[in-house]
C-alpha positions in Angstrom: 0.0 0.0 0.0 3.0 2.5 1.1 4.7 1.8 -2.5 1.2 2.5 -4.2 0.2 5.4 -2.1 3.5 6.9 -3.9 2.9 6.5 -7.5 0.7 9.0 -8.5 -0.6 9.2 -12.1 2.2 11.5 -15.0 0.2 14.0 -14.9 -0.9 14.6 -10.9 3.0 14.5 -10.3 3.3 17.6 -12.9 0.6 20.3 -11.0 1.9 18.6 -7.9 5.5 20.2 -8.5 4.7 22.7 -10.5 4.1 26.5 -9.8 0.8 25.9 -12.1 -1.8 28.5 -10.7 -5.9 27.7 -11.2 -8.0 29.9 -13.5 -10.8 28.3 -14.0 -13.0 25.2 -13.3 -11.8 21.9 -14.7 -12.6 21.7 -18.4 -11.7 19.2 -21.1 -9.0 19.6 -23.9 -9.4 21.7 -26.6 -8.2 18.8 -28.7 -10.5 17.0 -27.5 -12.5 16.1 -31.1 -8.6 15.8 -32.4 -7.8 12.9 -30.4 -8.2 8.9 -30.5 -8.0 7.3 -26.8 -5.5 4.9 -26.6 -7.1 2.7 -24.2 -4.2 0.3 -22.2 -5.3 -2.3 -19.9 -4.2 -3.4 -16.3 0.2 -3.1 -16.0 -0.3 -2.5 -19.7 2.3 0.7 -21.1 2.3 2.4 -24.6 5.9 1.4 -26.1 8.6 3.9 -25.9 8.9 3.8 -29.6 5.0 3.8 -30.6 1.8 6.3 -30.1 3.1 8.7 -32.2 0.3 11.2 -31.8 -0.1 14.4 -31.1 -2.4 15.1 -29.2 -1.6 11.9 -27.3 -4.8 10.7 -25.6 -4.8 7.6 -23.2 -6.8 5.9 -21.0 -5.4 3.6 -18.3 -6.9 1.2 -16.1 -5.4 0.8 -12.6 -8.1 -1.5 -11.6 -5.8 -4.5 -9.7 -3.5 -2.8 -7.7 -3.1 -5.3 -4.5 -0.8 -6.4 -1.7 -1.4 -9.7 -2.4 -1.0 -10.9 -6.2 1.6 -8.7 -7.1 -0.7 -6.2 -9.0 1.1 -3.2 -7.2 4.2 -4.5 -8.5 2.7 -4.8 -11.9 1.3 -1.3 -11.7 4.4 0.2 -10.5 6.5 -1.1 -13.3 4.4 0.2 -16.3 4.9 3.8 -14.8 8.2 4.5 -15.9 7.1 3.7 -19.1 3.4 5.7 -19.3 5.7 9.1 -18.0 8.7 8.4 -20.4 5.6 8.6 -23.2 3.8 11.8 -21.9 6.9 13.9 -21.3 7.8 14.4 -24.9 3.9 15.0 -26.3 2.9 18.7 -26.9 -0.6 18.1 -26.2 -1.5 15.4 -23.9 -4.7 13.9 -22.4 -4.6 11.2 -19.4 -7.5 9.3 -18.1 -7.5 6.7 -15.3 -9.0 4.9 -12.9 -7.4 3.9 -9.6 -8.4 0.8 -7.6 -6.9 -0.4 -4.6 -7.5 -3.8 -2.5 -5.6 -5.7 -0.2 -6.4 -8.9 -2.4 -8.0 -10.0 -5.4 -12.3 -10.1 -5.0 -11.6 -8.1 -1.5 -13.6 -5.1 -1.6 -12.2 -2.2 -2.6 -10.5 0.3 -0.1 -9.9 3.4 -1.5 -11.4 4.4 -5.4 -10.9 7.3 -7.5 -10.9 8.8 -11.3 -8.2 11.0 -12.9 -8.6 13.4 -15.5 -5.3 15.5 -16.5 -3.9 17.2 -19.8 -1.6 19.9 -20.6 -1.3 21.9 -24.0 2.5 22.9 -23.7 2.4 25.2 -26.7 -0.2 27.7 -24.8 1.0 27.0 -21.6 -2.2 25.5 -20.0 -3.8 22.2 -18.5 -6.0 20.7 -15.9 -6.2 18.2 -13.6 -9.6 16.6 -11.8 -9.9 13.3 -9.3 -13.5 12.8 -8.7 -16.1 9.7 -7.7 -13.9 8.7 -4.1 -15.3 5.8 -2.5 -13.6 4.4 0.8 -14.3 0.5 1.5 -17.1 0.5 -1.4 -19.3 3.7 0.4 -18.9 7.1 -1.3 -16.3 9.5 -0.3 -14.8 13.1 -0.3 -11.3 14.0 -1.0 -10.8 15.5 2.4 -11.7 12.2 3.9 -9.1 10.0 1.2 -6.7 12.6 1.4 -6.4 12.2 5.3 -6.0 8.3 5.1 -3.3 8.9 2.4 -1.3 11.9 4.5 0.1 9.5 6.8 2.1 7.5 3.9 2.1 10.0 1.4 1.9 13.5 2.2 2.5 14.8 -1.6 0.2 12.5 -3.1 -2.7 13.9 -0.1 -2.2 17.4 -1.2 -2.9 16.5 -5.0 -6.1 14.9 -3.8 -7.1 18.0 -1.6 -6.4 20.1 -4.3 -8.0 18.8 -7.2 -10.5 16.7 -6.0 -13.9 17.0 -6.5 -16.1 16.8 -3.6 -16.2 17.2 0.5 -12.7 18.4 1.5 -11.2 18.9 -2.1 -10.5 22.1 -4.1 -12.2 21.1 -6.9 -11.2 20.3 -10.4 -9.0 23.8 -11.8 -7.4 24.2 -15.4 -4.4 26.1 -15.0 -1.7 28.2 -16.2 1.8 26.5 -16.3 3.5 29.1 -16.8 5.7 28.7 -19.7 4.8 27.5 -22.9 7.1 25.8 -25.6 7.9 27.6 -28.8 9.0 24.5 -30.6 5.6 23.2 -30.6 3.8 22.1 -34.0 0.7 24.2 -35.0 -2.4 23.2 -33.7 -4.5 20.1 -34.6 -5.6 20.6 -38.1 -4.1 24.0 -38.7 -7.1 26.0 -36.5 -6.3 27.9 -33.0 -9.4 26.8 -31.4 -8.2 23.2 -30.6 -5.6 25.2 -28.4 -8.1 27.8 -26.8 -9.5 27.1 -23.7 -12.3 29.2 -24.6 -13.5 26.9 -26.7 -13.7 23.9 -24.0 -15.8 26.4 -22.4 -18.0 27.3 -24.4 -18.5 23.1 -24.6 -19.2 22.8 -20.9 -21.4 25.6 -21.0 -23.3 24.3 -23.7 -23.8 20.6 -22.2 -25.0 22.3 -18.5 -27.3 24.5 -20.7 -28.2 21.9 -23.4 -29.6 18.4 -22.1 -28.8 15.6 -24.9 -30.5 13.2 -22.6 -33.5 14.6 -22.8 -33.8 16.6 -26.4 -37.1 15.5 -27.6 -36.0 16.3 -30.8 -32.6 17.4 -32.5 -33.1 20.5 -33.8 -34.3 21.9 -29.9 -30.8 20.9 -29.2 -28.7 22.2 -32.0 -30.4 25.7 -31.8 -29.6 25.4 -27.8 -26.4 25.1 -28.5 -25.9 27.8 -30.8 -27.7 30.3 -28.6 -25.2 28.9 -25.7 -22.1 29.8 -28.7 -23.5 32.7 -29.6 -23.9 34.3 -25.7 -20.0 33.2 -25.5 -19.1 35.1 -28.7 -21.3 38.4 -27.9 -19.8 38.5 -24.1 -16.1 38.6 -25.8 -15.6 34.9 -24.3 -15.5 33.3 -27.5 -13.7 34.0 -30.8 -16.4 34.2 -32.9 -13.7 32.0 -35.3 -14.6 29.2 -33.1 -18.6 29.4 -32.8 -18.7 26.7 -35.5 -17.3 24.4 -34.0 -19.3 24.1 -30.8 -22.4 24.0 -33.4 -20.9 21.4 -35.6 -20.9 19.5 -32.2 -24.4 19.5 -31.7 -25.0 18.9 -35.5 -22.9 15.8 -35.5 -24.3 14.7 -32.3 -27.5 11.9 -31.2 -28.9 14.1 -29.3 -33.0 14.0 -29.7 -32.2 11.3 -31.7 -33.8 8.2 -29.9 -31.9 5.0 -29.8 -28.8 6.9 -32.7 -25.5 6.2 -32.3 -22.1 8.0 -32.8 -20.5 5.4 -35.7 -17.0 5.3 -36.8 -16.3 3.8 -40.1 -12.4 2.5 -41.0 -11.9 2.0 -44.3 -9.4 -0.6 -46.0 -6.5 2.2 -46.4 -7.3 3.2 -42.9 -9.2 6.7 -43.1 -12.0 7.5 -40.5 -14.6 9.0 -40.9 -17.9 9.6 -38.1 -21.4 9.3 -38.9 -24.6 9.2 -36.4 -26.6 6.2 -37.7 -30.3 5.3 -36.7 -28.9 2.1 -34.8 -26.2 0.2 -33.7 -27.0 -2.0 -36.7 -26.8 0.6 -39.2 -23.4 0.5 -38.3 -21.8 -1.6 -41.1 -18.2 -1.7 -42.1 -17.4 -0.6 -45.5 -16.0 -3.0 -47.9 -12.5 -4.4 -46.3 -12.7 -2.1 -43.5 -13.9 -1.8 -39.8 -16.7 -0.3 -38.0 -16.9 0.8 -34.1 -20.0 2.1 -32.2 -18.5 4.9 -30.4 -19.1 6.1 -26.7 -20.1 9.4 -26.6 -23.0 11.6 -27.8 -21.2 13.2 -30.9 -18.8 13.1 -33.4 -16.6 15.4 -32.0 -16.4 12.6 -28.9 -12.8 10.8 -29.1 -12.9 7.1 -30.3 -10.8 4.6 -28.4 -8.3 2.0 -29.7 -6.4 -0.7 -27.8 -3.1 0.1 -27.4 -1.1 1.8 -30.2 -3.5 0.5 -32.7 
């Protein structure tokens, strides 16, 4: 437990060290519609010499780390390997989700999910831990943080800081302070996939704009331009960028009862999204592939295993 307690996820170490100061509420990456999740399961690492996006998005499950099986071993020796990976990235997007038991089918003791990303060539990012449980019943930060102190005093003051919830700071994007000139342009040539402004005006439009319950699509799309529009006429928004939150809600299933977000492969290996009336309109084209994806819109990252 001591030697878990110590890892803490790439990113968490970062804003640990860091002199990054909060401006905002947590938010999502810009790059967000730019990315693929690379999805790695438990002990698993991206290879040093693979994953050459950028934006390099992951998603890592830390689901088995115990005293008893060596899964705390197992999880400690694919870190090296997920920070070697993130350093080097421009833009970078880390999900996780930490686990910890004494043994395998023991309940769980402490729970937690990590959201972190940086943008190294505007010189911002964001971290957020959220949904703490302590021996299966929900918990605040405050209340993991204090069981953690004892062994790991650094790894505590992440928790208190960015978690959401009873005794936690809340989730906070930041400024890091220094930003790195070398860095390519953004993702497909357009500065909104590295303003934060644009993440924004995307969280404002989802608490606004309910997909869930959008009797019918066009309600939501002209929610979510109003919602773009108020962002752009209050100076929050560059008006360059009120398109794409729109094309988000255009591309999206929203009052679209039982539609799904489908990504199509084809043989030479171009993508494309589509929202399809059902999963089983989903078809492959001819020598290709064909994925039902996991969000509500186009502009929602698809996930791969591993460097695929």
């Amino acid at each position: 437990m001591n030697r878990v307690a110590s890892s803490l996820s790439v990113f968490a170490v970062l804003v640990a060290t860091a002199s990054a100061q909060p401006i905002s509420p947590y938010v999502d990456p810009p790059f967000t519609s730019q990315c693929v999740v690379h999805h790695f399961g438990e002990a698993e690492a991206p290879p040093l010499d693979g994953c050459p996006d950028d934006p390099f998005c992951v998603e890592y499950e830390k689901r088995d780390i115990t005293a008893s099986n060596g899964g705390a071993i197992r999880f400690l020796a694919a870190e090296p390997a997920r920070f070697a990976v993130a350093v080097p990235k421009c833009r970078y997007w880390q999900q996780d989700h930490w686990r910890i038991q004494l043994a395998p089918g023991d309940p769980t003791i402490l729970q937690w999910d990590g959201s972190y990303w940086f943008d190294k060539a505007t010189a911002t990012g964001a971290a957020r831990l959220r949904d703490f449980t302590i021996g299966g019943q929900a918990g605040g930060p405050g209340q993991v943080a204090d069981l953690i102190a004892p062994v790991d005093p650094d790894l505590a003051a992440v928790i208190r800081t960015y978690g959401e919830g009873d005794g936690g700071g809340g989730g906070s994007s930041f400024d890091l302070g220094v930003s790195d000139p070398t860095c390519p342009a953004p993702p497909a040539g357009n500065a909104c996939y590295d303003d934060l402004a644009l993440s924004r005006a995307r969280a404002a439009a989802a608490a606004r704009c309910d997909c869930a319950g959008a009797r019918f699509h066009q309600d939501h799309v002209r929610c979510v331009a109003a919602v773009a529009g108020e962002e752009v006429a209050a100076g929050r928004l560059p008006a360059a960028c009120r398109g794409l939150v729109v094309d988000c809600a255009k591309r999206s299933v929203c009052g679209r009862a039982g539609a799904v977000v489908c990504f199509r492969t084809s043989a030479g290996g171009r993508t494309r999204c589509a929202i399809r009336r059902d999963a089983g309109a989903c078809r492959a084209p001819a020598g290709g592939a064909a994925s039902v994806g996991g969000g509500w819109s186009c502009c929602d990252p698809r996930s791969v295993e591993g460097c695929s």
